[in-house]
N, C-alpha and C positions, 0 to 999 in steps of 0.2 A: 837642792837641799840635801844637807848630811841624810837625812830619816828616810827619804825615798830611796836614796843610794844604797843606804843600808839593808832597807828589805829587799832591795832586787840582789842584791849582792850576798844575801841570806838567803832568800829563798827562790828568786829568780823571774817572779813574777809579782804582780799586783792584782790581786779577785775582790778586794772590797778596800774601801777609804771610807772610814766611819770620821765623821766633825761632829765630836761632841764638846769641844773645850767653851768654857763660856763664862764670861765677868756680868755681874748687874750691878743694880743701884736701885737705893732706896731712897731718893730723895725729888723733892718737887725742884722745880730746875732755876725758879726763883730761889730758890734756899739754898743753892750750890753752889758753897764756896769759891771752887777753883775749873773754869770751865773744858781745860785737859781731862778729865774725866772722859768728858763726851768723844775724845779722840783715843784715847786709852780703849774703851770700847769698840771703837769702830776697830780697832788692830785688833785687837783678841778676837771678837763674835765675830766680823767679817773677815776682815782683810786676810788675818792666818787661814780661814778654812779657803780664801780663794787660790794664795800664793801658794799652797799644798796643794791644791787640788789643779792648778796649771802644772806643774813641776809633775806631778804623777798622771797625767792623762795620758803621756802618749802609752803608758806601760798598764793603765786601765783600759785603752781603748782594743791594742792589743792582747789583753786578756779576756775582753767582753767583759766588764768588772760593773761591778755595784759602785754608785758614790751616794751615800747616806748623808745629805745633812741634817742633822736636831738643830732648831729652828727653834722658834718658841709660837706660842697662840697671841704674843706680843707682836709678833711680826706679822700679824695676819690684821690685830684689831686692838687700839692705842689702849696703853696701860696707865694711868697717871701714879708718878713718883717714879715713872722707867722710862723717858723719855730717849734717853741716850741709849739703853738697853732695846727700846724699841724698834730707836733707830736701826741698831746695828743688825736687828733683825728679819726688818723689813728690807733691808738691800743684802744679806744673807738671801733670800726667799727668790727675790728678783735675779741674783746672781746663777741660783742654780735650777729654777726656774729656764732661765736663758738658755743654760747650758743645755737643758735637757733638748732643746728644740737644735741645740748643734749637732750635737750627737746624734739625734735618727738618723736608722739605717747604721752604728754601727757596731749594736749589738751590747753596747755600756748603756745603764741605766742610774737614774737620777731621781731618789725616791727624798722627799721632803718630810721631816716632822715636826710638827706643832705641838707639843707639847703644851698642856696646862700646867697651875702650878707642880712639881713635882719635891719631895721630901728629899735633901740634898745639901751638902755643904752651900751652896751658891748663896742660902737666904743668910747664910751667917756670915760667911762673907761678903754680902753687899756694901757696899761703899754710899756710907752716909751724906748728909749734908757739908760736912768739916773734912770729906774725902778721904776717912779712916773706916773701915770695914765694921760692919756693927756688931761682932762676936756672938751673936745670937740673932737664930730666927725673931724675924716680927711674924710671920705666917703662924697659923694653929695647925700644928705638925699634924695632928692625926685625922684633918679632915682635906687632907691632902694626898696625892695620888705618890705611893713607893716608891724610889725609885727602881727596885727589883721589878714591880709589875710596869714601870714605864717600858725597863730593857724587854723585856719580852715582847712589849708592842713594836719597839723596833727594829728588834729581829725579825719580829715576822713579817713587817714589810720590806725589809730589805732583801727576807728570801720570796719574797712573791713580785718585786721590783714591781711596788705600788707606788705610784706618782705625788700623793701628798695623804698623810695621815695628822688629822687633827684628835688626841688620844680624849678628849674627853667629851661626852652628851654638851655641855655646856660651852666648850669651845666650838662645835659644829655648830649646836644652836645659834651661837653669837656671829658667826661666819655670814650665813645666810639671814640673817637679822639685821645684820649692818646694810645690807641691800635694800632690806624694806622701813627698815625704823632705825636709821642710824643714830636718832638721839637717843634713843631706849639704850641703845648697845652701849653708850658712852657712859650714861647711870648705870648699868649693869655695871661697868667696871670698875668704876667709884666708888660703887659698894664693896665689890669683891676686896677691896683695896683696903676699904674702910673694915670690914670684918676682917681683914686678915687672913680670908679664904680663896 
């Protein structure tokens, strides 16, 4: 890939590969128009951050490098109206998940983030029912986590090469909940969904 080319050829080495690119959708999967969507997703949220991140290992493994994926708390625990979104998420998690157990012993680390809602172009551009972006948050923008104070969570486990960070009380909750009361966990999201929060 041109972009790994580039940075080694700039700078000569590879010390971190941050995946933060990412598409969603706001729509129930009954109500979706055109089922490409759900593949359009899988390319962007998955498949780019894995074809980047095969293409640059051998130059992370030799630098002992960080690989950061942002992930979402969709990947960990189902979101309804993001089911394609979730998808892409949930084998985003698995992917580098995997990766991380290849890697031991060679000194590259593989730090996951979950992210809860976070304040961001992504909810405006969501991709509606009719598969046209819905120019405006549906989310209540201000009872939603910064994205200034998400980056700082992410740096900080990128520089402590923490294994998975879920950034919100409510996303952990719901992690180890789904274990004990997985149908609670499902109305908890329904609501989250339903409030817009």
């Amino acid at each position: 890939m041109a972009l790994v080319d580039a940075a080694l050829a700039q700078f000569g080495s590879i010390d971190a590969l941050f995946h933060n690119a990412g598409s969603t959708m706001w729509s129930r999967l009954d109500e979706l128009a055109d089922p490409e969507l759900l593949e359009r997703l899988m390319r962007t949220n998955y498949l780019g951050a894995a074809w980047l991140t095969w293409r640059a290992l051998p130059a992370l493994v030799a630098a002992r490098g960080r690989i950061v994926a942002v992930a979402s708390l969709a990947g960990l625990v189902g979101i309804p109206t993001r089911t394609g979104y979730a998808a892409s998420k949930h084998a985003m998690i698995g992917f580098f998940e995997s990766l991380r157990i290849e890697l031991a012993g060679t000194g590259a680390s593989v730090t996951v983030i979950a992210p809860d809602f976070v304040r961001s172009e992504i909810h405006r551009r969501a991709i509606g029912p009719d598969g046209q972006p819905l120019g405006a948050s549906p989310m209540q923008q201000a009872k939603i986590m910064s994205a200034d104070e998400c980056a700082g969570i992410i740096l900080r486990a990128a520089l402590e090469r923490r294994r998975l960070v879920v950034t919100s009380l409510r996303g952990r909750a719901m992690r180890w909940l789904k274990l004990l009361a997985p149908g609670l966990v499902d109305r908890l999201a329904a609501r989250a969904i339903r409030r817009r929060i």
